[in-house]
N, C-alpha and C positions, 0 to 999 in steps of 0.2 A: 659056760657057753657064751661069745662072742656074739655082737648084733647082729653080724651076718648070718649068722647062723640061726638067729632069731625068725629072720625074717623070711627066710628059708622055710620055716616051720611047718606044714599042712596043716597040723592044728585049728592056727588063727586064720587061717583064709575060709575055711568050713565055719566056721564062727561067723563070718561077717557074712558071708553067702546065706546064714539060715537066718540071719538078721534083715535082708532085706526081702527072702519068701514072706517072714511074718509080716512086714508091713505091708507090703501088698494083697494081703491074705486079707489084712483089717480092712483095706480101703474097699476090695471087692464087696468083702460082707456088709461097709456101711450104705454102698449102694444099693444094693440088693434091698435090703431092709427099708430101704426109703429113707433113711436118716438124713443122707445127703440131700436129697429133697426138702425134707424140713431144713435144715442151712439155710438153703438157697432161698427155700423162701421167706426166712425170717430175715435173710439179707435183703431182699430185694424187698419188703415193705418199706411205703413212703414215709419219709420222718415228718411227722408236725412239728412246727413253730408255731408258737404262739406269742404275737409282742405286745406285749404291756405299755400302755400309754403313762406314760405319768399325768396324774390328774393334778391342772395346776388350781390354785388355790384364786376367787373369784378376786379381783382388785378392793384396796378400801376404796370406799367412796369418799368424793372430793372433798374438801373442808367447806365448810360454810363463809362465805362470804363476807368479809369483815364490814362493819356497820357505817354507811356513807355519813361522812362529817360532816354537818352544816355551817357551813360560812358566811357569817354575818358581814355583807356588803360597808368596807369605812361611811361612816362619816364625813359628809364633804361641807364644809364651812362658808357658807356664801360672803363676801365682803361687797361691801357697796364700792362701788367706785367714787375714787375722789375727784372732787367737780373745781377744780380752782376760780379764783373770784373772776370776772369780766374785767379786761385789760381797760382804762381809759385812757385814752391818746389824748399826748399834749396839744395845746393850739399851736397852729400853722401859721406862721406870719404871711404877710401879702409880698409877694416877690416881684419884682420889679417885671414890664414885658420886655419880648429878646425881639427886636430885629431880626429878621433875617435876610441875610444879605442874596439876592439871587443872580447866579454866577451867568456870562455869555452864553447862548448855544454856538458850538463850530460849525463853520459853514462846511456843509455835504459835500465829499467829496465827489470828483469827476468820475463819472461811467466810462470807462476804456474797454473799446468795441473791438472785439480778436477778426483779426483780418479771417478769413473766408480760408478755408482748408483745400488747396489743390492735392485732388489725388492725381497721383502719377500714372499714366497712360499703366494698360494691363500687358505683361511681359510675351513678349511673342511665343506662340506654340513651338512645343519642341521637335526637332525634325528628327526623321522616325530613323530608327536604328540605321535599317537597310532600305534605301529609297527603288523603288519600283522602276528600271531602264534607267539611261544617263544620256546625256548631251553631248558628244563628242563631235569635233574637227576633222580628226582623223578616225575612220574607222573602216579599216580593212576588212574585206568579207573573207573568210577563214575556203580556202580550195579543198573541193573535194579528195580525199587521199587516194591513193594510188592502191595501196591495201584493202581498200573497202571495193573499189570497183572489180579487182581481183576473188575477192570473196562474195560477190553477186551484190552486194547491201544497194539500194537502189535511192534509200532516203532514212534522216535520221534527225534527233533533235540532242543538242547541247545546252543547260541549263547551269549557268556560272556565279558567282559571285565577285565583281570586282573590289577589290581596295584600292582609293584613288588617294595620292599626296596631297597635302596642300599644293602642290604646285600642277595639278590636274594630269600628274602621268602613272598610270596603273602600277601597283608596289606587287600586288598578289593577284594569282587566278584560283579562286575554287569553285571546281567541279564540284556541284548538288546533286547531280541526276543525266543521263546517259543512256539514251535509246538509237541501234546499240548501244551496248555497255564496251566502255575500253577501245573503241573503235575510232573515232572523232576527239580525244581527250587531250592528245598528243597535239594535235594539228591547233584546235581550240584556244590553248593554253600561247604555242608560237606566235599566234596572230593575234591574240586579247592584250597580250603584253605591250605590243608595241601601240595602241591605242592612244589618243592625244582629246583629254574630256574637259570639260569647263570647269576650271579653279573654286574653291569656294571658302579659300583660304583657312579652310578645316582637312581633317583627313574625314574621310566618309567611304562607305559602302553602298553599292548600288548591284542588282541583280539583274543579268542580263540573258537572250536568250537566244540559241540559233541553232537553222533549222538548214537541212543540207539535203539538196534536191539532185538527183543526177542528171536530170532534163536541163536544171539552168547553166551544164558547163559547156 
């Protein structure tokens, strides 16, 4: 008979089948019985430990103290001091006496009396950046424009700054301030220019101002 054919067999199959009824045939009957309950609860009781200390052994006691030596302080040996004899000094001859010879005083020298300290006159104040109006020869009154009386404006002020040469003739106009604005600025400027002011053989700034009335043309 071949394996196959083995395996084939009913036999062995009914064999293993009656083998696992009987095992379960036991387990039913150990429940039943309460067996499995005693298991379960010899399993489930708590396990003690118990831990043993080791008992250590008490310490020796310390040694005794070794016995303090007495030490006998030396001997100190006093010596007298030695006193040597009293020196005596030979005699002194008599020595002749000294002259002394006493030298001129110089005659005191002249006191020279420092002439008197002129201070110098104090530096004149300095003149101020931008001087307040100027002095002019020439100064042409700037005409009402043409443009302003066209746009109603009936009065207006101009507020400049001139730059004068050392040789007193206006180098720059600047316009500061303008009521109207931009209206009078053009005309202001034409006619500041040609301006003829007092030399002062510096260049300076002076701020000037002008005011435009429609009554006085």
């Amino acid at each position: 008979m071949d394996f196959a054919r083995q395996q084939r067999d009913p036999t062995r199959h009914l064999i293993g089948i009656a083998f696992v009824v009987l095992v379960h045939a036991l387990v039913i009957w150990a429940l039943i019985t309460g067996l499995g309950k005693q298991m379960v609860e010899v399993i489930k009781k708590p396990l003690s430990a118990t831990i043993i200390e080791e008992i250590k052994a008490p310490p020796p006691p310390p040694p005794p103290p070794p016995p303090k030596k007495i030490v006998e302080p030396p001997k100190v040996q006093v010596q007298q001091p030695y006193v040597p004899p009293p020196d005596i000094p030979p005699p002194v001859a008599p020595s002749e006496p000294v002259i002394a010879s006493v030298a001129p005083t110089p005659p005191a020298e002249p006191v020279v009396i420092a002439p008197p300290v002129v201070e110098a006159p104090p530096a004149p104040p300095p003149k101020p950046a931008i001087r307040q109006g100027v002095s002019c020869g020439t100064m042409e009154k700037p005409t009402f424009p043409r443009e302003a009386i066209k746009a109603g404006v009936q009065k207006g002020q101009v507020k400049a700054i001139l730059t004068i040469d050392e040789k007193g003739r206006v180098a720059d106009v600047k316009i500061t301030s303008a009521e109207p604005p931009r209206v009078f600025d053009r005309v202001v400027r034409e006619t500041l220019v040609d301006w003829k002011c007092a030399a002062d053989g510096t260049k300076y700034q002076a701020s000037v101002e002008v005011n435009f009335t429609l009554k006085d043309e």
